[in-house]
N, C-alpha and C positions, 0 to 999 in steps of 0.2 A: 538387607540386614538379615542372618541368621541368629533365629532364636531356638537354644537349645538347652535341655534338663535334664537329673535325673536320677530317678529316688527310687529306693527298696521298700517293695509294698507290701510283701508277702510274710515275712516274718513272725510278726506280730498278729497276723492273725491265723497262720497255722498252729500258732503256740495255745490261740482263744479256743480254736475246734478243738484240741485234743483235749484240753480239759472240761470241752464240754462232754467229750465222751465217756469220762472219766465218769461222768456222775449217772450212774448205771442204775439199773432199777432194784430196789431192796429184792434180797435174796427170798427167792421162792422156795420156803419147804418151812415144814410142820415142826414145834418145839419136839424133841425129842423127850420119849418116855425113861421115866426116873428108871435106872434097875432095882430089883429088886432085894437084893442083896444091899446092908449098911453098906460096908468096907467096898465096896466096887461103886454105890452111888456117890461115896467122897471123892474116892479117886476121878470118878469121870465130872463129877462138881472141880474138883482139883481144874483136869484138866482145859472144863470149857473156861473156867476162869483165864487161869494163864492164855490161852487162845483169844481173849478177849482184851485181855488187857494190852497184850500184845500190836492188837488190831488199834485199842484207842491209842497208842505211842503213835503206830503210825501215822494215824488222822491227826494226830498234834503235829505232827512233823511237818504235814502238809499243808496246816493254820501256817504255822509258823515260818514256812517257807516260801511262802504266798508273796507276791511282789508290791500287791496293793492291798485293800481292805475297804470292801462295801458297807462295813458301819456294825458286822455279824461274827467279825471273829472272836472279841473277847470275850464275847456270851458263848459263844459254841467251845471255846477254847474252855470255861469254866464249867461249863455241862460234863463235857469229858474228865476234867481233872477229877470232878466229883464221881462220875461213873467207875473211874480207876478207883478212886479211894473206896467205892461203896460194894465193889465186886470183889474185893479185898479182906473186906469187912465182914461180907456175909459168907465167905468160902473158911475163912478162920473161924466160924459159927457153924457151917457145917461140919467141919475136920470136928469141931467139939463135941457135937450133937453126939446123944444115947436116944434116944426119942424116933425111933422110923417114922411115924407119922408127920413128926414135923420135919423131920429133914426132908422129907419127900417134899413138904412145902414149901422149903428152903431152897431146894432145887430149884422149883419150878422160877422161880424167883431172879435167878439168873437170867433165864431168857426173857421173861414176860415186864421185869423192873428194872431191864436197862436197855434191851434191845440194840444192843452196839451194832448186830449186822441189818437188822429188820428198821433202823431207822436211824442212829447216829451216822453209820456208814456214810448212806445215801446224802443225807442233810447236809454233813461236814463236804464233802463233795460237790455239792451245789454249790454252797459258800465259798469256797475255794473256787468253784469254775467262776465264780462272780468277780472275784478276784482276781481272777486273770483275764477275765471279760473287763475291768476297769483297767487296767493293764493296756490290755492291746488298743481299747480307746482312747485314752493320753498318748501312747507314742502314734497311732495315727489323724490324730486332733494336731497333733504337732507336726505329722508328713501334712495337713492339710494348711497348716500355714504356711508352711514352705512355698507347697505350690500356687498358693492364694497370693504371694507377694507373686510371683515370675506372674503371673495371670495380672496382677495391677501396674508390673510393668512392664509388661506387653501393651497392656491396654493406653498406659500413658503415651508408648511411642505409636502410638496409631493402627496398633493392629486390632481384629475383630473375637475379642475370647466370650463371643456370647455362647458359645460350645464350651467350652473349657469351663466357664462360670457356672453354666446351669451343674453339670459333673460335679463340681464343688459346693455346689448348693445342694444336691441332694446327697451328697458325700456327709454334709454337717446334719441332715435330718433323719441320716440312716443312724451317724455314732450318737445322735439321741437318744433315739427309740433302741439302740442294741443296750446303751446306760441302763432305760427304765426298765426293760425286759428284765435283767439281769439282776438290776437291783431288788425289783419284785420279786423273783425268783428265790435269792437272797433272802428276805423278809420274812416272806410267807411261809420259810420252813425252818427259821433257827430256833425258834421257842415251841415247836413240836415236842411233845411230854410222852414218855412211854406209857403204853396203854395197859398194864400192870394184868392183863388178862383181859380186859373190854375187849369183844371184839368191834363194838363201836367205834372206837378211839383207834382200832388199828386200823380200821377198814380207811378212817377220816386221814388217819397220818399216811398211808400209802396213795389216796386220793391227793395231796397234799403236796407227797414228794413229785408223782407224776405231773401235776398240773407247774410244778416248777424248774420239771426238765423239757417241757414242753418250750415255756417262757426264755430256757437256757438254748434252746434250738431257734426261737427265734430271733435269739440276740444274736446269735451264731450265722446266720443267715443274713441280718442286718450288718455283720461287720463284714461279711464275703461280698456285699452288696458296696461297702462303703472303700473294699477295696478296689472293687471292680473300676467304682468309679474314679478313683486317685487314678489309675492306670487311663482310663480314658482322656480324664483331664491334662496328663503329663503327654500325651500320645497328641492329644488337640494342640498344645501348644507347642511341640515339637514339627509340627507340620505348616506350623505358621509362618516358616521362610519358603515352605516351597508355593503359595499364595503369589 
């Protein structure tokens, strides 16, 4: 009797790496100083706004076009929409401002009260790579049933899938542990709050994002793990007629 299969394993989780690389580490550099000149501090206030807001469209775009949802998009999706409206809000309060001293404080404000690159960026990005980490796990939870039925019936007509079984056994314990990775990862960073100048609160929220791309690298690892083994286990049981 020849026993033969055969499935596309790679897809799904090339698509899971890239968006884990996606989620990058917040941008390294210093708030920039106010000028000193009114009429050039609104303009460059103008500017970082529009640059900013710019930046939250995209990260909604990215919510939004996500294939799944670890339970974090429509709190991050509502953090942004508010960042849009409140960068908005206070760039029409600078444009008004006569007062240098407080526009200067109105500036700063931009950077330190919403931090779109220093921590929305990064956060939405993780959420998103969670999202396609739930992703790549459902369509290979689904390659793993496929090959879990050829494996029960092999096994019915008397051939030996104690190879092919174990493959599929730690196949279903790697797309676990890649879920909780990712979903932790997911969690632990959408209700991250800008640190409004702390630098406590910043130091903790970049602690925060790193230890959740760490979490996103090992789910990434676990589903290169869980491909590995679909590919052995299709490989075990294709070799079961030449026995």
């Amino acid at each position: 009797m020849t026993f033969t299969t055969r499935f596309r394993v790679g897809a799904a989780v090339l698509a899971a790496g890239a968006a884990l690389v996606a989620a990058a580490p917040a941008y390294a550099q210093t708030d920039p100083a106010p000028p000193a000149r009114l009429t050039e501090l609104k303009a460059r206030a103008d500017e970082a706004v529009k640059d900013r807001v710019g930046q939250l469209d995209k990260l909604n775009g990215a919510l939004n076009g996500a294939a799944a949802d670890c339970g974090q998009n429509a709190d991050v999706g509502s953090q942004l929409a508010n960042d849009r409206t409140g960068l908005q809000q206070l760039d029409a309060t600078i444009q008004a401002e006569t007062d240098g001293k407080k526009a200067v404080a109105e500036y700063h404000q931009i950077f330190t009260d919403f931090r779109i690159y220093w921590l929305q960026t990064p956060k939405t990005n993780e959420v998103v790579a969670c999202d396609r980490t739930s992703k790549s796990d459902t369509t290979l939870t689904s390659l793993r049933q496929k090959i879990q039925a050829r494996a029960d019936e092999a096994k019915a007509k008397g051939y030996d899938v104690t190879k092919a079984q174990a493959a599929l056994d730690d196949m279903g314990a790697k797309l676990t542990a890649a879920t909780a990775s990712a979903g932790q990862a997911s969690s632990s960073v959408a209700d991250l709050q800008p640190d409004k100048g702390d630098s406590s609160v910043l130091s903790s929220n970049l602690a925060a994002l790193a230890k959740g791309r760490q979490d996103l690298h090992t789910a990434w690892t676990d589903l290169q793990a869980a491909r590995h083994d679909a590919r052995t286990a299709v490989d075990e049981l294709k070799a079961l007629h030449k026995g």
